[in-house]
C-alpha positions in Angstrom: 0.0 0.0 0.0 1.5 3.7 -0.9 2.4 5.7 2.3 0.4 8.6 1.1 -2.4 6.4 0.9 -2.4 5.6 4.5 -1.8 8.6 5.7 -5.0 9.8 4.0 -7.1 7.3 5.8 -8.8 8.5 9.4 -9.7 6.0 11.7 -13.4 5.6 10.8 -12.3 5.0 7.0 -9.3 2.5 8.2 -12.4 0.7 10.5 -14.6 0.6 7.3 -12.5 -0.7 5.0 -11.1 -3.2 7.8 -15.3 -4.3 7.8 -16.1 -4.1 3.9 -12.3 -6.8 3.6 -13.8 -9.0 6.5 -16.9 -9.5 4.6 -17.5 -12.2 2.3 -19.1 -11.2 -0.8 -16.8 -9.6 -3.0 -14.7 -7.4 -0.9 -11.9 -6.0 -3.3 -14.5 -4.7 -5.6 -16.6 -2.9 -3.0 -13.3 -1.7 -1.8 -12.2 -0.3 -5.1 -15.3 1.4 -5.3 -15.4 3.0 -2.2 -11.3 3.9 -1.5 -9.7 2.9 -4.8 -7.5 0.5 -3.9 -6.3 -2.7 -5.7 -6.1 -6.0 -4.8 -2.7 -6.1 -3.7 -2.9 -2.9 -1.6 -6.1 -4.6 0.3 -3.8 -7.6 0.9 -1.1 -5.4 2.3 -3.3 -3.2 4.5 -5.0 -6.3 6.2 -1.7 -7.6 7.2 -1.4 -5.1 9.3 -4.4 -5.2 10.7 -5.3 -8.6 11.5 -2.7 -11.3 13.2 -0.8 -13.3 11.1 -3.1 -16.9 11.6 -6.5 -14.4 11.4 -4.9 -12.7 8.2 -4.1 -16.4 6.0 -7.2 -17.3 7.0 -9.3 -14.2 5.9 -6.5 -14.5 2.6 -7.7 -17.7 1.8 -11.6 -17.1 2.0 -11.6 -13.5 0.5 -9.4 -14.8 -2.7 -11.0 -18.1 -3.2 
């Protein structure tokens, strides 16, 4: 995920986008939508929210 991206982010949008990833229908394109990221930046910003046996599992369900 950029830095300037991040930084951009307040807390409510940060809790937000943490809920929209933890649901299970479709996540990364809701998430595009609403913040613009990609894929890959998702991925990278839910490793640092979740704990590492919480984030492979969330990995495996929201790719699959």
């Amino acid at each position: 995920m950029k830095k300037n991206k991040n930084i951009e982010l307040t807390w409510e949008q940060k809790e937000k986008m943490t809920t929209l990833a933890l649901e299970e229908r479709n996540p990364f394109e809701i998430i595009k939508k609403e913040f613009g990221f990609a894929e890959k930046e998702v991925l990278e910003f839910m490793k640092t929210r979740l704990k590492a046996d919480k984030f492979e599992l969330w990995k495996k369900k929201a790719i699959s």
